[in-house]
C-alpha positions in Angstrom: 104.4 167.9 -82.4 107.9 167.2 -83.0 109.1 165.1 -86.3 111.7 162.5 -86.5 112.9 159.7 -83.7 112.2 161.2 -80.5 114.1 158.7 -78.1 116.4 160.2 -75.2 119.9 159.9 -75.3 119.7 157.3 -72.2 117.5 155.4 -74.1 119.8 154.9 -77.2 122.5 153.9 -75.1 120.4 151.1 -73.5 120.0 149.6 -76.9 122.7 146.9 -77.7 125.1 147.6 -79.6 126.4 145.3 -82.4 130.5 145.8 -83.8 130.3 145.9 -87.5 132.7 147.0 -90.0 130.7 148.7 -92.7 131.4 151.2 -95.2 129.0 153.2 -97.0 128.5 156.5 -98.9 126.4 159.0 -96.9 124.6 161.9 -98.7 124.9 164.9 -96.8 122.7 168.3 -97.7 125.7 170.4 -97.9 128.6 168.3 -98.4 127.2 165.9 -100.7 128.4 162.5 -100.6 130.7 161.8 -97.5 132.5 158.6 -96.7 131.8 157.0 -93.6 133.3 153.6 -91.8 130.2 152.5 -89.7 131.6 150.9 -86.3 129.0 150.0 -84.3 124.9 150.1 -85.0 121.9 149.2 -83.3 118.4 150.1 -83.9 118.2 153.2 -83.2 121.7 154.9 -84.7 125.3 154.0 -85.1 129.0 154.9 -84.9 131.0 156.1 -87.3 134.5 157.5 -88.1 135.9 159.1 -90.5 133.6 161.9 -90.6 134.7 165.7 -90.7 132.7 169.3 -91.5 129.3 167.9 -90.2 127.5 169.7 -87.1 125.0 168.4 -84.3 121.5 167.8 -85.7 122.8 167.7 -89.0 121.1 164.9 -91.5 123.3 162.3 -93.5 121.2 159.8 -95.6 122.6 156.3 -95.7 122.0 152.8 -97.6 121.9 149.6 -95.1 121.7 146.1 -96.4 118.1 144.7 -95.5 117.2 148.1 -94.9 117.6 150.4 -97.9 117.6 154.2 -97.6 117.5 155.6 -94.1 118.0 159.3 -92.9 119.8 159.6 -89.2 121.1 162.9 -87.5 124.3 164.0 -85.8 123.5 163.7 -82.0 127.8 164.0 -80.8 131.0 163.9 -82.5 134.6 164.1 -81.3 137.6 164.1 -83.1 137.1 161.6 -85.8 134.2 160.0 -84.5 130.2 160.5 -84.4 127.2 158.8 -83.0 123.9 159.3 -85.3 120.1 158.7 -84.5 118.1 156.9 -86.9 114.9 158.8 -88.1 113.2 156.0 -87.3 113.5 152.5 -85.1 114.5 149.5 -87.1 112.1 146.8 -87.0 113.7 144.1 -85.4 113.5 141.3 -87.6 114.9 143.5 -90.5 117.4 144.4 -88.0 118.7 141.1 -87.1 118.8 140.3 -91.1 121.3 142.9 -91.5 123.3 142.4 -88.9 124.0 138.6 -90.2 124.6 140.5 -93.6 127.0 142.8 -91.8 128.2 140.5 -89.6 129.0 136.9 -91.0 131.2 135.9 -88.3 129.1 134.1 -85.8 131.0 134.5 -83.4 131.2 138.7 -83.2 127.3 138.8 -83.1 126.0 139.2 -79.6 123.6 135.8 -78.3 119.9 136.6 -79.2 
């Protein structure tokens, strides 16, 4: 039996999708710490940009407010964006916490 997430690609893009504007300091295996400006997120993964020399499937490991440490992989990138999978599915009451830490606006959060 498989480890990690194992949602489908349709069902990721199901999941809503919050704007944020987040940066944070993703440890890579290889590359060691990368940079990465987090675009959107949901429970499930993000969108970054910024984000060069990393393949499909490829871990990153990053720090979320509310969260803490979580480990996503590389399911696309194109030019200077990439859309990662979370390891595992954020609970959602830890995931609404963070997005009112990541989003304090309001008005940018979708209605719940």
């Amino acid at each position: 039996m498989g480890v990690g997430a194992q949602l489908t690609v349709t069902d990721m893009r199901r999941a809503a999708r919050h704007p944020v504007d987040h940066r944070v300091i993703a440890e890579h295996r290889r590359l060691g710490d990368v940079h990465l400006h987090v675009i959107n997120i949901s429970a499930h993964g993000f969108m970054a940009d910024g984000l060069t020399g990393v393949e499909r499937g490829e871990r990153v490991s990053i720090r979320l407010p509310e969260i803490g440490r979580i480990e996503a992989h590389l399911i696309w990138a194109t030019e200077n964006r990439a859309g990662f999978q979370f390891e595992r599915i954020i609970r959602l009451d830890d995931f609404m916490k963070m997005i009112d830490t990541l989003q304090p606006n309001p008005r940018l959060r979708r209605s719940r």
